[in-house]
Each structure stands twice: as structure tokens, then as C-alpha cells.
C-alpha angles and dihedrals in degrees: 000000000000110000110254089240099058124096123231106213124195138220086248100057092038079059109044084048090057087042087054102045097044085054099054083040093060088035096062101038087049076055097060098032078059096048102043096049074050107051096043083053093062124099106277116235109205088334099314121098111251105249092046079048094061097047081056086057111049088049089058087050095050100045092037096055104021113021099043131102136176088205087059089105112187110236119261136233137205120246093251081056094062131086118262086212123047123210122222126233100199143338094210103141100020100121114203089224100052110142100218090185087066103044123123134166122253124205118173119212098180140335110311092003111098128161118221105206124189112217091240080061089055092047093055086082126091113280126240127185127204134196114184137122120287109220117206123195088230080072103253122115130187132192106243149189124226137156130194140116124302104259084223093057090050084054092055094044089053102048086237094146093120095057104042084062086073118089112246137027132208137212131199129183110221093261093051093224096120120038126168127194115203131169121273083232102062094039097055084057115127100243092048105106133176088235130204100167143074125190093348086311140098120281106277098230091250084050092063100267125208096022138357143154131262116190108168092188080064142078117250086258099071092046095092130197144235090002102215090170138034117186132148133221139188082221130062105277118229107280122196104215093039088060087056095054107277135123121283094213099047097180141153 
């Protein structure tokens, strides 16, 4: 005898159910086929299509005005924790006939007013170390050592107070060949720091020497090496990696 709560369930019905699915199933990936062709076919904006583009946006947007915070603070790590070799996520930038003697840092004011800083200068400053884990965009992350001077303290020691109250930064190597553009406001994050040194050591020249930045709220692909330039802009600064489809913000 069939227990009276089970259903009895007929051929009809089995068959009306796969009609049903295999439709909404057509139906759908005829959706996306049409969408796609649709959406490769849109006006590209800095190698994105548009529309892709102002997703992207509007998630800046969301995680730079809403999401942020300068009390987000990456996890540390202790010295034994870190890697003993550092990979390294790029050498875009990094010109074979850089002449490391006559470096010096350049960081424009204004128009026509530019500081030339020595890296004894930087070092002047007082010192901060972070261990955290590096994220790249390939998908790997390490846990490394850097130390360097808080980007807000070099703020401070410049009188650049002016010009850290515009929106964006940019950042240049001496070739040019590699430029990054991040918000004032992550890079006036407490953990950021203008770093010369690895693992308690100065920067390895594939590693940026003799500056570079470390911005742990950011991707390895903001954390730009060998700095040649420093400026600031009320408008977004060129970035390399955003002109070849990626995010602006770039953030964790």
C-alpha cells in the first residue's frame, strides 16, 4: 500500500517539467550568446568595453567613498613569517641603463616648482617596517618585508600639505615607462611607505632600488617601483594597467 503522503507523479507531468527546463535553458544561453556578441561589439573605454567600464566605475566609486577606511589596517606579520625570496610582480619600468649614482627623487609642487630629494634625505625620516601579504593580480600572494618612510610623514617633512588635499597622486619611474595613479586617500593610509629596503636590506634593483611604493590597500600593481616622479591632481593621473583593461582602484 503507497503511503498516503506520497505523490504519485505521472509521465505527463515528468515530461512537461523536462519541456519546461530545456526551454528556460535555451532561452538563457541564447541570453548570454546575445549579450555577449552585444557587449564586444560596444565602444571600448581604455580596453574595456563601456558598459564593462562603467560597472568598474561605480564600484570605485562604491569601495573609495563608502568602503575605505584609513583604520583597515592589513595584518602583520612577524620577520621569521616573511619570505626570504621575493617574487617579483613586474619589471615594467625598470630601464637596463638606469644610473642609480644620479637618482634622485622628484616631487612637483606646482608648475615650475619641483623638489629634488637624495635618498639619504629620505632616509632622514623616521623609519617604519611592514610585514603583510603582498596580493598580485596573477593570483599569488606572499607575506614580505619592507622598510621605508610613511608616505604621510614625507608629506609632513615637505610641506606638501596643499597638495595632498587634492584627490589623486601619481607616480612615474624615470623612464616613464610605468606610471600608476592611486587615491590621496590610500595612499595617505598609515601602513603606505616610500620603501628602500627588503628583508632589512637595501632594494634589490628588480625590486625598485633605490625607492619604491608599498601600499598594502592596493594590488601589486599600484605599488610601483623605482619612483622617479611624485605629482598630485585633482583628475585621475595616466595608469598603466588601467589603460590595458584593469580596475583604477585597484584595492583590497
Amino acid at each position: 500500500m503507497a503511503n498516503e503522503n506520497e505523490k504519485i507523479v505521472s509521465s505527463t507531468y515528468i515530461r512537461n517539467r523536462t519541456i519546461r527546463a530545456f526551454a528556460v535553458f535555451f532561452l538563457l544561453t541564447g541570453a548570454a550568446i546575445f549579450t555577449w556578441r552585444w557587449l564586444i561589439h560596444q565602444p571600448e573605454d581604455n580596453a574595456v568595453p563601456g558598459p564593462l567600464r562603467a560597472v568598474l566605475n561605480v564600484n570605485e566609486n562604491l569601495f573609495s567613498n563608502y568602503i575605505y577606511s584609513a583604520d583597515n589596517i592589513s595584518k602583520a606579520y612577524t620577520p621569521g613569517e616573511a619570505a626570504p625570496r621575493v617574487r617579483v610582480n613586474g619589471d615594467d619600468g625598470l630601464s637596463d641603463d638606469f644610473n642609480a649614482a644620479a637618482w634622485k627623487l622628484q616631487v612637483v609642487k606646482n608648475p615650475g616648482d619641483t623638489l629634488f630629494i637624495t635618498l639619504a634625505e629620505i632616509k632622514a625620516l623616521p623609519k617604519t617596517e611592514i610585514i603583510f601579504d603582498f596580493k598580485c593580480i596573477e593570483g599569488w600572494s606572499q607575506v614580505t618585508h619592507w622598510g621605508g618612510v610613511k608616505f604621510s610623514d614625507f608629506v609632513k617633512k615637505y610641506n606638501l600639505g596643499s597638495q595632498s588635499a587634492m584627490e589623486y597622486v601619481g607616480l612615474n619611474t624615470p623612464d616613464k615607462k610605468y606610471y600608476v595613479g592611486i587615491d590621496t586617500r590610500s595612499i595617505l593610509h598609515p601602513q603606505t611607505i616610500l620603501c628602500y629596503e627588503m628583508n632589512g636590506k637595501p632594494l634589490p634593483l628588480n625590486q625598485g632600488y633605490p625607492l619604491r611604493l608599498i601600499i598594502p590597500v592596493k594590488y601589486g600593481i599600484k605599488h610601483l617601483k623605482r619612483i622617479g616622479t611624485i605629482f598630485f591632481s585633482n583628475t585621475k593621473p595616466k595608469d598603466y594597467w588601467y589603460e590595458k583593461g584593469y580596475d583604477y582602484y585597484s584595492g583590497l
